[in-house]
C-alpha positions as CSV (number, residue, x, y, z in Angstrom):
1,X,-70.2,-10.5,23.7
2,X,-72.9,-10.0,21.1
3,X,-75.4,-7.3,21.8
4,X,-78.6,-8.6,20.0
5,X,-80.5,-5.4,20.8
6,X,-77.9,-3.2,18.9
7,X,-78.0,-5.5,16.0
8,X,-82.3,-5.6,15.9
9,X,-81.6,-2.0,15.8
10,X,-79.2,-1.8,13.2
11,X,-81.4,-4.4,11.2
12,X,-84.5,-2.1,12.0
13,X,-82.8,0.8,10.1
14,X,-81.5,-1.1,7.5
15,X,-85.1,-2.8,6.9
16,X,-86.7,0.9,6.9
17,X,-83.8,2.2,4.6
18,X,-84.9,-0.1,1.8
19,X,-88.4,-0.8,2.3
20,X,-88.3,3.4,1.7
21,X,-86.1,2.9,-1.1
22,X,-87.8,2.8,-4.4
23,X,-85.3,0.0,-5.9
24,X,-85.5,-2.6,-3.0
25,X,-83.1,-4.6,-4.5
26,X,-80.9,-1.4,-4.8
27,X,-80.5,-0.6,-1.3
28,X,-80.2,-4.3,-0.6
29,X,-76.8,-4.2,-2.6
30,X,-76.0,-0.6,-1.3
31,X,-76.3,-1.6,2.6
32,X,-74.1,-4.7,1.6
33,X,-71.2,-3.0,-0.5
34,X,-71.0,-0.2,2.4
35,X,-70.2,-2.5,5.3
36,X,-67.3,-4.7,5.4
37,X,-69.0,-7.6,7.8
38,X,-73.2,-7.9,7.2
39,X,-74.6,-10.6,9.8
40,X,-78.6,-11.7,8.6
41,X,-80.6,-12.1,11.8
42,X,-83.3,-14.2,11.9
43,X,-86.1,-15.8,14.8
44,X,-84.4,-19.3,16.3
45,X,-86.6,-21.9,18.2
46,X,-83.3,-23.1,19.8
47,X,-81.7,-19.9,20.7
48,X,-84.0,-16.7,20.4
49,X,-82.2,-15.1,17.5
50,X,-80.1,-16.7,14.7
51,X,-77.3,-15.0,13.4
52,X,-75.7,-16.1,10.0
53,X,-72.5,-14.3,8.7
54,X,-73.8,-12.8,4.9
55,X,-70.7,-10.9,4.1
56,X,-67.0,-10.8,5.7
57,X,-66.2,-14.4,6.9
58,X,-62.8,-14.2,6.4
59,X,-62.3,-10.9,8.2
60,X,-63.8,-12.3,11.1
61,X,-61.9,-15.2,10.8
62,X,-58.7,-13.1,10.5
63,X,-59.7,-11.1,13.1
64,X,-60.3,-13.7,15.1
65,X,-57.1,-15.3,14.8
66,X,-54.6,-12.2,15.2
67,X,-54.3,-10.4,18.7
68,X,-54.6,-7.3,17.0
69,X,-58.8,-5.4,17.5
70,X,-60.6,-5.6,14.1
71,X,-61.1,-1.8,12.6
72,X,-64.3,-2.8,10.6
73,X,-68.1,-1.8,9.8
74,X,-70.5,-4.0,10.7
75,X,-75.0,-4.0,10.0
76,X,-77.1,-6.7,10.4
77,X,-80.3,-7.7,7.8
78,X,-83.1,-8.9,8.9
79,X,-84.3,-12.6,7.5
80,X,-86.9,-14.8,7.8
81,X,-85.3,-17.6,8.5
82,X,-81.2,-19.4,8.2
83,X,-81.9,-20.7,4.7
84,X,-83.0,-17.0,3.8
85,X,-79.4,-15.7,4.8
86,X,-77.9,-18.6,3.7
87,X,-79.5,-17.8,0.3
88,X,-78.6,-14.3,0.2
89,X,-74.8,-14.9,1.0
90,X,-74.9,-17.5,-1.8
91,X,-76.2,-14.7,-4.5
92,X,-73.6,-12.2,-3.5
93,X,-70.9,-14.6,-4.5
94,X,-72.0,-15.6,-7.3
């Protein structure tokens, strides 16, 4: 089970983390390289809050598939919207 209130808080932090940071786009990349799974939430119409894997895909997929638990970090970003996060996973791998 998901528990959206954990992740608003860990994308609350996260969001006060670099808007404190004096290169933004520094702490961006620093809060991504530290976790090994980084979920963007976003505002959904359809289902309250969107969540769009940014980072760790196949871990979770791996995970996912095996009957063993997953020993990973986790955070969540906030984003404005799907094509935000969809954006953001799109410049990491590049």
């Amino acid at each position: 089970m998901i528990d959206f209130a954990a992740l608003r808080g860990l994308a609350d932090e996260n969001r006060s983390y670099i808007q404190m940071s004096e290169d933004k786009a520094f702490a961006l990349r620093a809060v991504i390289a530290g976790h090994d799974v980084v979920l963007g939430i976003y505002p959904s119409e359809e289902e309250g809050i969107g969540l769009h894997v940014i980072k760790g895909d196949d871990l979770l997929r791996r995970i996912a598939n095996s009957n063993e638990p997953g020993n990973y970090t986790h955070t969540a970003i906030a984003v404005q919207n799907l094509d935000q996060a969809v954006t953001l996973k799109a410049l990491l791998a590049a």
